[in-house]
GUNULUM-658839 format. One line per 3 residues: their letters; for each residue x negated, y, z of N, C-alpha, C. Coordinates in pm, whole numbers, padded with zeros to 5 digits. Layout:
N
a) X,Y,Z,X,Y,Z,X,Y,Z; ...
//
This chain:
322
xxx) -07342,-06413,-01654,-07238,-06315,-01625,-07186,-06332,-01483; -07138,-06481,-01419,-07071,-06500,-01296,-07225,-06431,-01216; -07307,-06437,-01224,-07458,-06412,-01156,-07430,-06266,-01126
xxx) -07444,-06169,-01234,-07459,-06069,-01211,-07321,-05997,-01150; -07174,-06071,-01186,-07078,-06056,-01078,-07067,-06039,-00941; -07179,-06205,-00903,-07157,-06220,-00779,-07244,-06141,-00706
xxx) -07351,-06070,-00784,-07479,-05926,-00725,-07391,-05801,-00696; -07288,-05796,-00828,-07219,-05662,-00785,-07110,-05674,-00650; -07085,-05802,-00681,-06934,-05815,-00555,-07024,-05795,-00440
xxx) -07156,-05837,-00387,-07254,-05849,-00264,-07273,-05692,-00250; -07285,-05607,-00325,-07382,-05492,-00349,-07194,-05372,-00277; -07109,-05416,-00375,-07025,-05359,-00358,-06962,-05394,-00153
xxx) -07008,-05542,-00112,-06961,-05497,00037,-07072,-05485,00085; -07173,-05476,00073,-07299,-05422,00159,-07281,-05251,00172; -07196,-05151,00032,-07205,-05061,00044,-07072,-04952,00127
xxx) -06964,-05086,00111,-06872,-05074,00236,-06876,-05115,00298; -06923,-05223,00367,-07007,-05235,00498,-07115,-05123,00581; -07143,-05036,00496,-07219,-04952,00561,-07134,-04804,00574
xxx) -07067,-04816,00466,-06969,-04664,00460,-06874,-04693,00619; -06845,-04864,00640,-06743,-04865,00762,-06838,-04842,00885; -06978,-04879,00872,-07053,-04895,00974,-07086,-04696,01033
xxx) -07111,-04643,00960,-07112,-04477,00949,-06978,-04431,00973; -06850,-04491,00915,-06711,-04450,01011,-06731,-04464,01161; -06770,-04579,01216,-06761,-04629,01322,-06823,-04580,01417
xxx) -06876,-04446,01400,-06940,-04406,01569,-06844,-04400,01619; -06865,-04373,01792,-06976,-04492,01838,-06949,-04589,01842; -06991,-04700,01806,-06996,-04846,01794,-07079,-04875,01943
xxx) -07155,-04852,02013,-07205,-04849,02156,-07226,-04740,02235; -07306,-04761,02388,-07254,-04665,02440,-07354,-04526,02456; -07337,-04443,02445,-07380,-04289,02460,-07434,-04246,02590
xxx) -07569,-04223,02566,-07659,-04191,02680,-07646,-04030,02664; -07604,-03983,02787,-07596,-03827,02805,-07705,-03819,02904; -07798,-03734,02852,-07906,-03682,02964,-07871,-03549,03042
xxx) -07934,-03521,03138,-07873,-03392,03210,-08031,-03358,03264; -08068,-03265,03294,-08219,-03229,03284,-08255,-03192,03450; -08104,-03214,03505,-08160,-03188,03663,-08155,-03347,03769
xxx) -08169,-03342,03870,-08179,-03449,04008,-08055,-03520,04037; -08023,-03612,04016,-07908,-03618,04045,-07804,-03583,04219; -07678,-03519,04217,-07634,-03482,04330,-07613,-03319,04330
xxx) -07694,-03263,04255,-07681,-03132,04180,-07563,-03079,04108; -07541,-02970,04097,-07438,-02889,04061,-07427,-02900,03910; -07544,-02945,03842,-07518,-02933,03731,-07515,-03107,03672
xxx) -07564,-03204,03795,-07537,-03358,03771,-07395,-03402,03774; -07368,-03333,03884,-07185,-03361,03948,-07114,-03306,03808; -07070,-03188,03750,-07029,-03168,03649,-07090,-03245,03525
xxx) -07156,-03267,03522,-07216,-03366,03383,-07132,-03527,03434; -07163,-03553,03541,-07054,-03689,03574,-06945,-03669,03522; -06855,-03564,03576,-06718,-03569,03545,-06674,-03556,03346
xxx) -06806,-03500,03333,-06788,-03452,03175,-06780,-03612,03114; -06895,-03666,03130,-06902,-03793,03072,-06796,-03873,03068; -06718,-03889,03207,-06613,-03955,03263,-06509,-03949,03093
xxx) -06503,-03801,03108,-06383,-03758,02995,-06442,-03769,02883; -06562,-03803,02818,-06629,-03773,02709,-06619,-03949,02664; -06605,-04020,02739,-06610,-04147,02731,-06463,-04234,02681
xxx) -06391,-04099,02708,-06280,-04147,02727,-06233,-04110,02552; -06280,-04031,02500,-06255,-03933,02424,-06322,-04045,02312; -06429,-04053,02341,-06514,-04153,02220,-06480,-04278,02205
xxx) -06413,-04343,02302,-06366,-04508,02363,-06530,-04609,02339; -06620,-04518,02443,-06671,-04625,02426,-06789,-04532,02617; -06841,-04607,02603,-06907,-04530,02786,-07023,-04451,02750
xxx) -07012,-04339,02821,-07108,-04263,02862,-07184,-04258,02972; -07296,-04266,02925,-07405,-04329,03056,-07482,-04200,03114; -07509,-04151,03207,-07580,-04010,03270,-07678,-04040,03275
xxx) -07824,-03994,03209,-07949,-03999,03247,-08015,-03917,03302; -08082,-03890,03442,-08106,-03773,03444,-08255,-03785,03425; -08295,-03633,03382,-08427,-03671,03344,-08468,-03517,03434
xxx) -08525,-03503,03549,-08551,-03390,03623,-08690,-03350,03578; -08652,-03220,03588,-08815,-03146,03587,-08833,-03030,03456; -08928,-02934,03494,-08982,-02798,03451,-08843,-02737,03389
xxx) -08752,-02722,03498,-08607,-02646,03519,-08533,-02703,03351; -08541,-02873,03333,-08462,-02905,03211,-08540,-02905,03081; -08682,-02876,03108,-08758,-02919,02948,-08806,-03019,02931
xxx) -08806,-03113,03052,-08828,-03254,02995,-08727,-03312,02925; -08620,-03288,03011,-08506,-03383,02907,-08505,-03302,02805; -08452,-03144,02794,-08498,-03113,02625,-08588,-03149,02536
xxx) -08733,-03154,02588,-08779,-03198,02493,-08775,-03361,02432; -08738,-03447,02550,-08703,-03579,02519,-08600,-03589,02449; -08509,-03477,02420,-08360,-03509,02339,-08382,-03461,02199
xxx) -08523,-03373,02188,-08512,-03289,02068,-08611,-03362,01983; -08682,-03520,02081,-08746,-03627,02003,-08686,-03748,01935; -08581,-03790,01991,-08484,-03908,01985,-08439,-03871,01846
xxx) -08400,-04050,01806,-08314,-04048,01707,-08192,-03953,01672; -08144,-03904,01590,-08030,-03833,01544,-07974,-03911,01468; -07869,-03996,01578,-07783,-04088,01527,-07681,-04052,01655
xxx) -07648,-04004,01736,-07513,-03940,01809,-07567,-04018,01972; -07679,-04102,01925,-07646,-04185,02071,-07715,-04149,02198; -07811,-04046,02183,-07870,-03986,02272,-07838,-03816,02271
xxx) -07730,-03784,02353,-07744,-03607,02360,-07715,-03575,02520; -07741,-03451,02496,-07775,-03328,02629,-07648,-03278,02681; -07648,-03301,02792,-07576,-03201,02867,-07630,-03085,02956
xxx) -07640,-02992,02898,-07783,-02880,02878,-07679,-02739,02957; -07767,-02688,03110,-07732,-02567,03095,-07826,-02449,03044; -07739,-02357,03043,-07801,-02257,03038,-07926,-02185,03016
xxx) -08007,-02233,03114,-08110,-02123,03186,-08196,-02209,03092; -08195,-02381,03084,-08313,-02428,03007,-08321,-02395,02826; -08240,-02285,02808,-08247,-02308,02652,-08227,-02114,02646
xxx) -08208,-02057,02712,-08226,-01895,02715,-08326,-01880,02800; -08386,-01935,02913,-08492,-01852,03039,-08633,-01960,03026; -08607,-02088,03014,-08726,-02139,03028,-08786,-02129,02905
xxx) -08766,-02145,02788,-08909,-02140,02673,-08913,-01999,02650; -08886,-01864,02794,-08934,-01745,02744,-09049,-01736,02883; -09043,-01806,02953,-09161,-01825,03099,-09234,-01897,03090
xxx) -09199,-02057,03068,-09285,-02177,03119,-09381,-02143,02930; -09524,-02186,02986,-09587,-02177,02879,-09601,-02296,02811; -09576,-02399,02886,-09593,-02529,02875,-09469,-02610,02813
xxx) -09378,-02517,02742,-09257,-02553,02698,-09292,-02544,02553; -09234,-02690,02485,-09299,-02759,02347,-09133,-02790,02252; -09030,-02730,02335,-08910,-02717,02222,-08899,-02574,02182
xxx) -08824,-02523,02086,-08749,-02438,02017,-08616,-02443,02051; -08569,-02358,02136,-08388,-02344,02139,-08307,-02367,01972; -08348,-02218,01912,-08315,-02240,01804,-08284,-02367,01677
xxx) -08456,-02424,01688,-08424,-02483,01589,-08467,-02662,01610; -08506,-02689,01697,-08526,-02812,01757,-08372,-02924,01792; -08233,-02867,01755,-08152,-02898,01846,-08005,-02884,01740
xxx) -07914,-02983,01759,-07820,-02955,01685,-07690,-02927,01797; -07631,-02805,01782,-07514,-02749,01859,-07400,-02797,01812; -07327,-02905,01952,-07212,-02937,01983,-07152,-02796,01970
xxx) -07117,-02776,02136,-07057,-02643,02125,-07081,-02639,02266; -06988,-02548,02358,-07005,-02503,02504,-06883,-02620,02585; -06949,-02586,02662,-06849,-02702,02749,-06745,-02589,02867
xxx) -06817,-02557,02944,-06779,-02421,03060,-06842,-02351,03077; -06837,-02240,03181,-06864,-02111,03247,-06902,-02166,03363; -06978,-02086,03399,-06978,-02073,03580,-07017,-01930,03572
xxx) -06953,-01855,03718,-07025,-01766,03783,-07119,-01776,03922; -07189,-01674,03892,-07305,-01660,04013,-07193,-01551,04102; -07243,-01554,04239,-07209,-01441,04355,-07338,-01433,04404
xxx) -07367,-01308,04434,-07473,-01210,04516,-07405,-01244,04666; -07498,-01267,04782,-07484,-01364,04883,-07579,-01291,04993; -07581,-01261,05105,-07637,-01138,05169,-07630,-01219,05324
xxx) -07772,-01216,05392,-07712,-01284,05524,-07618,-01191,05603; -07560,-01243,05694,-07427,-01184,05764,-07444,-01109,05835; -07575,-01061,05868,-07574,-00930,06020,-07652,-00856,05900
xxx) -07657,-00849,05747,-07739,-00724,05674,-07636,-00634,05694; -07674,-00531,05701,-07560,-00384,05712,-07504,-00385,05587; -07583,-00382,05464,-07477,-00363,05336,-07340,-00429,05338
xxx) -07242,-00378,05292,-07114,-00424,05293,-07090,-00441,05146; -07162,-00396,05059,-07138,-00409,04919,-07280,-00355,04854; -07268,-00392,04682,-07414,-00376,04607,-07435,-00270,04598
xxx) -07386,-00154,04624,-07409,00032,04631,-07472,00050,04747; -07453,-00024,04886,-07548,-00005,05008,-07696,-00122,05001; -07612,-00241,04936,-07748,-00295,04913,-07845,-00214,04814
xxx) -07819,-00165,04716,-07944,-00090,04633,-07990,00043,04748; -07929,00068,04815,-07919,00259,04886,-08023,00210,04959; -07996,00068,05019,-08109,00028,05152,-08194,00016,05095
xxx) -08232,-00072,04925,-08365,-00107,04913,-08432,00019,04871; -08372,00136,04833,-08434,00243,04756,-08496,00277,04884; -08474,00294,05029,-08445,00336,05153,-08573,00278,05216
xxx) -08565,00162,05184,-08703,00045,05260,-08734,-00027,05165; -08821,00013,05089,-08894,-00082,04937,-08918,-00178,04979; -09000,-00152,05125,-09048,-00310,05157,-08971,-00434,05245
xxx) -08857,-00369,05257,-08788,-00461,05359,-08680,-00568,05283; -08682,-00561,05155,-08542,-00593,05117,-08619,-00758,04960; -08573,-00871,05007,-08623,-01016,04942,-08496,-01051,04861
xxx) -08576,-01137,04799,-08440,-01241,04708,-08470,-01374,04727; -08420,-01474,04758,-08466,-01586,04757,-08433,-01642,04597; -08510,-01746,04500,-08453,-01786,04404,-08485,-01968,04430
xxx) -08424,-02056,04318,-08475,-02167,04320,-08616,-02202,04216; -08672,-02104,04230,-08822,-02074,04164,-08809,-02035,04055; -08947,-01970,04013,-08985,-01875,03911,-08928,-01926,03783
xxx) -08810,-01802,03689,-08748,-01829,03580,-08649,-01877,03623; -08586,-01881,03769,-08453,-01981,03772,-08337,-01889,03683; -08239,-01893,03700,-08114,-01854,03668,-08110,-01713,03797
xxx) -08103,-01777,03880,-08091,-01657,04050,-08182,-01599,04024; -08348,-01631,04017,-08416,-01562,03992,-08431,-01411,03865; -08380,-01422,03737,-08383,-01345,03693,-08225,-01250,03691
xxx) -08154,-01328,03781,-08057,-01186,03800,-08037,-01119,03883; -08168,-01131,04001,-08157,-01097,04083,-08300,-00955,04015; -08391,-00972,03969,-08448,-00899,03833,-08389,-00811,03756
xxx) -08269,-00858,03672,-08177,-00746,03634,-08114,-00627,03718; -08060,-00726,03813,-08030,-00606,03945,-08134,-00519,04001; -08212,-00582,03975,-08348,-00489,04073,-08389,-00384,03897
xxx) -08404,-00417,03797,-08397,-00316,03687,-08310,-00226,03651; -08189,-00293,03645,-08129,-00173,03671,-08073,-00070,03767; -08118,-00122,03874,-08051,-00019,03996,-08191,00093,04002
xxx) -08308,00035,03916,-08466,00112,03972,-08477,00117,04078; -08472,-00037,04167,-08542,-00031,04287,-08628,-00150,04311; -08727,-00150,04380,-08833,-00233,04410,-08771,-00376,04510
xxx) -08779,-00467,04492,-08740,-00563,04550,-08840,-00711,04557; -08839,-00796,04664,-08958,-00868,04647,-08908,-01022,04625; -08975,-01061,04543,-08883,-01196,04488,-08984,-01310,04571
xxx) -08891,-01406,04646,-08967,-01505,04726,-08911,-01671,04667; -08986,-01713,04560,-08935,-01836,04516,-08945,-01963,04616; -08833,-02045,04562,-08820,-02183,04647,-08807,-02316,04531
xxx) -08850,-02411,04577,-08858,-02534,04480,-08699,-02559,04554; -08583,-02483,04444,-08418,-02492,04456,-08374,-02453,04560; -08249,-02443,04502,-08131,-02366,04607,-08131,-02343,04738
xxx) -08123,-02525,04809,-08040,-02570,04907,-08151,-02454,05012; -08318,-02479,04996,-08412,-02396,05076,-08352,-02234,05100; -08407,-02174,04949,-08313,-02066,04963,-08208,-02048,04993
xxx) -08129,-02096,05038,-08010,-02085,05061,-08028,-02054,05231; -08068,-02166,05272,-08102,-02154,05431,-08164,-02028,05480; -08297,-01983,05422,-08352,-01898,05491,-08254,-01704,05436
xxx) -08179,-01752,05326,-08090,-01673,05349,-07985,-01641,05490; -07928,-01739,05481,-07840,-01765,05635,-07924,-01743,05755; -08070,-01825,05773,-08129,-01775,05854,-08201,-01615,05883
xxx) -08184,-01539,05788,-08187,-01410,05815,-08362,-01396,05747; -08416,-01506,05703,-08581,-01474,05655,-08565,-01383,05506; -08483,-01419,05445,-08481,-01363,05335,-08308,-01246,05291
xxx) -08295,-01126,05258,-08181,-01079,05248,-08063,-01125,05144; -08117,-01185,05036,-07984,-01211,04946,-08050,-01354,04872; -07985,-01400,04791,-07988,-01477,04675,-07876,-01500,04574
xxx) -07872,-01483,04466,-07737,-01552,04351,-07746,-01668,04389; -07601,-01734,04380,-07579,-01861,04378,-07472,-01913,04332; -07473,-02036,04224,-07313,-02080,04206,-07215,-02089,04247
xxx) -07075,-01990,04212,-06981,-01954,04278,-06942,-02102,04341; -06945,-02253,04326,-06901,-02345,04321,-06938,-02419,04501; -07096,-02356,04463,-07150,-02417,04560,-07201,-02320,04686
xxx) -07123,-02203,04669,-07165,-02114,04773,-07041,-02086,04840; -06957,-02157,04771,-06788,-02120,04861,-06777,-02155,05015; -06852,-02286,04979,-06834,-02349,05137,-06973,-02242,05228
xxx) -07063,-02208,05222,-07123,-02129,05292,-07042,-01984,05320; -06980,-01948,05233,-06926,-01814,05250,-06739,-01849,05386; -06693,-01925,05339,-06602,-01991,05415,-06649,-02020,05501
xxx) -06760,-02057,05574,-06802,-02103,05675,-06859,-01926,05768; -06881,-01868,05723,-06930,-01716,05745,-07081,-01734,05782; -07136,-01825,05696,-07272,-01830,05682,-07331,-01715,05654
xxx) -07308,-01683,05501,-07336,-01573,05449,-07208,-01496,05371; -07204,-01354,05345,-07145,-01227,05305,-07152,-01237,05133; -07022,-01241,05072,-07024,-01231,04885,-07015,-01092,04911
xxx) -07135,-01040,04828,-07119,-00867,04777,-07046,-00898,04652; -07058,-00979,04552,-06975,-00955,04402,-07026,-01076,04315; -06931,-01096,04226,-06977,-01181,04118,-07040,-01127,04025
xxx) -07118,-01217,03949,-07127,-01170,03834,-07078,-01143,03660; -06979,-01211,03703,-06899,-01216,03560,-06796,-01094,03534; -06765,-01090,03370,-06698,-00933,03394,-06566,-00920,03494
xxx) -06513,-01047,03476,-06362,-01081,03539,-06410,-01154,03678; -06286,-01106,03805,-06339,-01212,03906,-06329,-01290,03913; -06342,-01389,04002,-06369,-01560,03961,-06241,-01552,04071
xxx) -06151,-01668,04022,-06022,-01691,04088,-06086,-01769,04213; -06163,-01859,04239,-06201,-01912,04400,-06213,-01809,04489; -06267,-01658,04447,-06319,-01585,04504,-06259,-01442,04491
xxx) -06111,-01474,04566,-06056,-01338,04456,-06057,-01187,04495; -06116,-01209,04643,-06146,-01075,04737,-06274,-00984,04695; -06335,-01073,04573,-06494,-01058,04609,-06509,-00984,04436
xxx) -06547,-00859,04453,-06535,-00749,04346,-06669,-00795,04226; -06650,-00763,04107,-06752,-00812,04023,-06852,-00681,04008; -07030,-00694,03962,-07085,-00653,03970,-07064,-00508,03909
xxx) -06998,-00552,03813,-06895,-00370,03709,-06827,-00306,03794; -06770,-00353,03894,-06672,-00315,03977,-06770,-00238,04051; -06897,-00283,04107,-06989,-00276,04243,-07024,-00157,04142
xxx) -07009,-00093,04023,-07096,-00007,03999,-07200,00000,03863; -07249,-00154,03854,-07312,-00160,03741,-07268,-00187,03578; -07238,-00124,03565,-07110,-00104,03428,-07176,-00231,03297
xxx) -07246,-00279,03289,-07338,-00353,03198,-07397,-00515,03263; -07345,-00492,03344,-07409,-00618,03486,-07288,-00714,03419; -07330,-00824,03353,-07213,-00911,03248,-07248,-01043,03260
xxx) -07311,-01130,03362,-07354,-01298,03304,-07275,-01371,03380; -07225,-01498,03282,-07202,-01603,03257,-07307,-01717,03273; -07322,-01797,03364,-07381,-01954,03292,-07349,-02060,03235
xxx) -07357,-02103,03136,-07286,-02251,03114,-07357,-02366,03047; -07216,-02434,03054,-07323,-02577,03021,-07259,-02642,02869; -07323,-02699,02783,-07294,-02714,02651,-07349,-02867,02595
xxx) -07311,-02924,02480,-07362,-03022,02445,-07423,-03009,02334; -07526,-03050,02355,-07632,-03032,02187,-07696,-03193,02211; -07732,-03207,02041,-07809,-03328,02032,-07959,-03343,01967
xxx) -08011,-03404,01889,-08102,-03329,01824,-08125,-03284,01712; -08243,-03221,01650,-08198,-03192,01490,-08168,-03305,01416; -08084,-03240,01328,-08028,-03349,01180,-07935,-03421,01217
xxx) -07813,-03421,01319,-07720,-03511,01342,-07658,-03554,01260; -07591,-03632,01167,-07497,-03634,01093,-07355,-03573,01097; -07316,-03492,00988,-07226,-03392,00986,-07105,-03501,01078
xxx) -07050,-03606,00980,-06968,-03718,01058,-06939,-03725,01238; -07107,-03756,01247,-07126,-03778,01403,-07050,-03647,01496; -07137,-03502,01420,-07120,-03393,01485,-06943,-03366,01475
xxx) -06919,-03369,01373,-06711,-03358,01328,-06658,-03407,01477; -06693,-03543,01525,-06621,-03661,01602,-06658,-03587,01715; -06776,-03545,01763,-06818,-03469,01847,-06744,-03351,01898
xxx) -06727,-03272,01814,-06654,-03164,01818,-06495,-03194,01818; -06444,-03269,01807,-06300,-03308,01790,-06281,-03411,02001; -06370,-03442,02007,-06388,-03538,02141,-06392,-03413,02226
xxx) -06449,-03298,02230,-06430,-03187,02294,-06310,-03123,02314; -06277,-03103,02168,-06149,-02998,02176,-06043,-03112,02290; -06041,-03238,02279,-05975,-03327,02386,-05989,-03351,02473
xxx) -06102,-03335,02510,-06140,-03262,02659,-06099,-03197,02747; -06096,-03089,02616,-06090,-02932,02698,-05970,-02905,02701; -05864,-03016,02602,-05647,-03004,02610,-05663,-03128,02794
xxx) -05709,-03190,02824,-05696,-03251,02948,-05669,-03164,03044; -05527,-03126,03122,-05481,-03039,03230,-05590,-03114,03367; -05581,-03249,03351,-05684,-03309,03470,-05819,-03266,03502
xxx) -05874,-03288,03350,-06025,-03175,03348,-06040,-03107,03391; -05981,-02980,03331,-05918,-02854,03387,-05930,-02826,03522; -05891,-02915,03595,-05880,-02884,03738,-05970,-02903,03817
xxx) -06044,-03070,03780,-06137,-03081,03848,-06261,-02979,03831; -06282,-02940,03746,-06386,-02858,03666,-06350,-02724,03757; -06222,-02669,03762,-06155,-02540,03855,-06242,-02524,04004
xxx) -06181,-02651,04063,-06197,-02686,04154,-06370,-02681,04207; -06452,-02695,04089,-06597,-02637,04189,-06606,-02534,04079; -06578,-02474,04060,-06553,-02289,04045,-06636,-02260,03929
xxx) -06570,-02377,03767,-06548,-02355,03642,-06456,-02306,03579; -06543,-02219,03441,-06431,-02200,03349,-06451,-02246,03268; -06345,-02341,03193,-06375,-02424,03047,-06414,-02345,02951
xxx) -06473,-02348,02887,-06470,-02211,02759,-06559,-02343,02624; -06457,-02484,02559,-06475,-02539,02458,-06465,-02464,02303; -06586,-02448,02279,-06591,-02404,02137,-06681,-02475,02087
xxx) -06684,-02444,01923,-06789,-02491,01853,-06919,-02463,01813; -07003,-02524,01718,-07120,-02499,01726,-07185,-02324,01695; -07126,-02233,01647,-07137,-02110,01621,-07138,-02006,01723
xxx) -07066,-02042,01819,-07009,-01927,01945,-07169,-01981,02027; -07190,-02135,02075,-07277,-02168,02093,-07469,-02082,02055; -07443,-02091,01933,-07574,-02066,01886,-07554,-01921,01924
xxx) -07459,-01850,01885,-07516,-01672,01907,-07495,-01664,02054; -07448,-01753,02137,-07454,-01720,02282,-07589,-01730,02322; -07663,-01798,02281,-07797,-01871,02325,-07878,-01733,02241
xxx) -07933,-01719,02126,-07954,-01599,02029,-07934,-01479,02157; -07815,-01435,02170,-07806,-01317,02237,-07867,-01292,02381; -07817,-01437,02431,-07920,-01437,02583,-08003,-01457,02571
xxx) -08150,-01533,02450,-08297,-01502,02469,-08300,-01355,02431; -08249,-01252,02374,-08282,-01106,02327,-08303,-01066,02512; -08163,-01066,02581,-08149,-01003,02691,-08247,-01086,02779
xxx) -08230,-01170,02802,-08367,-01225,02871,-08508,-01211,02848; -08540,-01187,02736,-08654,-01205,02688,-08711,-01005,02750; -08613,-00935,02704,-08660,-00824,02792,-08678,-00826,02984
xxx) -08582,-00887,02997,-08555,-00896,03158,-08741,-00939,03162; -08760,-01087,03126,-08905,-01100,03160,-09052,-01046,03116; -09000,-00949,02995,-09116,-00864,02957,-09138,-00785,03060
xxx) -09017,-00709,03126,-09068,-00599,03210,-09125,-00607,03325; -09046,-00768,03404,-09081,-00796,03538,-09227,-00845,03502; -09280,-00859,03432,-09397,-00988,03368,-09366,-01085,03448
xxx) -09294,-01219,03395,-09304,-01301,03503,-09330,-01424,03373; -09405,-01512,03444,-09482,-01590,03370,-09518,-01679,03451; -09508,-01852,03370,-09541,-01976,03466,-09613,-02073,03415
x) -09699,-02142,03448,-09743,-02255,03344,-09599,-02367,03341
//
């Protein structure tokens, strides 16, 4: 009898020992991957996120970056890992709506490969024009390209970027011919914008302030429906005319499939505390974010709705990459 006592008393803390051990995420520290170079627009905000995400979990968040095929390596490295909370993504945009509708060589599923945190922020893009182009706004920029089919470029940070396909939408819906000249990233395009080789490019309102302040280059408009407060002179693309011209980019946290409901709860609660931080807030302001913390639902149909609209954008242009 004391025998089979002393099996149940063992059995009974082995099984609260494990119920406390499953309370206890995280018990160590949390590797956040980010899918771009570090020094990047979307590394620098993943720093600061972690900073607060660390703070939130009490335990450190470590930045991994894992660069390459515009964020499907680290996706697909995140959508292989354990689903135990200790490896997740700090994922924008473009790699989970634009790249597995181009790169052929892309081996995740947005949908169903991935378990949704929720959204972290916004960013807007501005349309960016070198400074001696005559257009003064996106009604003379379309008038010119209808005007000179062949005279009028986009620079992007290569095929499927984010710039790249809204600079595509614009050219679909205005029905005018425009010639898309890709760059391995921004900083290139960016230059031969200013240098007058190429006429426009989108670029993160964040990181194009200081070029536009400098009178590098000319903001024709944002792209978001509302204007972006850094930029408050500078009219949005609805405004310019295109009544349907509506994107947002952002950046979100997902982990991989099967997280534990537990893990994901703590997850989602470490956010909403985040996103009450007035400090966050600002720094995040300050390179020309909007917080927009929700949960895993707003997430998924945001992603859902932008492969529909994307997925046409690149049927029509055919644009296609290994």
């Amino acid at each position: 009898m004391k025998r089979w006592m002393t099996v149940a008393a063992m059995m009974a803390t082995l099984l609260h020992g494990a119920a406390w051990a499953a309370d206890a995420y995280p018990s160590r520290p949390v590797k956040l991957i980010v899918g771009y170079a570090p020094g990047g627009p979307v590394d620098t905000a993943a720093r600061i996120y972690a900073e607060q995400l660390g703070r939130a979990l009490h335990q450190p968040v470590v930045v991994d970056n894992r660069a390459g095929a515009s964020g499907a390596i680290a996706a697909d490295l995140t959508a292989k890992s354990e689903p135990d909370g200790y490896t997740l993504y700090f994922v924008a945009s473009p790699t989970m709506t634009m790249t597995p509708l181009i790169q052929r060589s892309v081996k995740f599923n947005p949908l169903k490969d991935f378990t949704y945190i929720g959204l972290i922020t916004d960013y807007t893009n501005v349309l960016l024009v070198n400074k001696d182009f005559p257009a003064k706004n996106v009604g003379e920029l379309v008038d010119y390209a209808r005007k000179h089919p062949d005279d009028v470029s986009f620079g992007s940070a290569g095929v499927g970027a984010s710039n790249h396909l809204s600079a595509e939408l614009l050219a679909q819906m205005s029905r005018v011919k425009m010639l898309h000249v890709p760059y391995k990233g921004n900083s290139p395009a960016m230059a031969d914008v200013v240098s007058g080789k190429v006429t426009f490019m989108f670029d993160i309102t964040g990181t194009a302030i200081g070029h536009i302040n400098g009178g590098k280059v000319r903001a024709l408009a944002v792209t978001s429906k509302t204007r972006n407060p850094a930029l408050p002179n500078v009219p949005t693309m609805i405004e310019s005319g295109l009544k349907d011209y509506d994107l947002t980019g952002w950046y979100a946290l997902i982990g991989p499939q099967k997280l534990p409901a537990d893990v994901v709860d703590k997850l989602i609660k470490a956010q909403k505390a985040i996103g009450d931080d007035p400090a966050f807030k600002q720094r995040m302001a300050a390179g020309g974010y909007d917080l927009d913390i929700t949960g895993p639902k707003p997430l998924a149909d945001r992603i859902q709705r932008e492969l529909t609209l994307w997925g046409g954008v690149v049927k029509t242009a055919k644009i296609q990459a290994d």
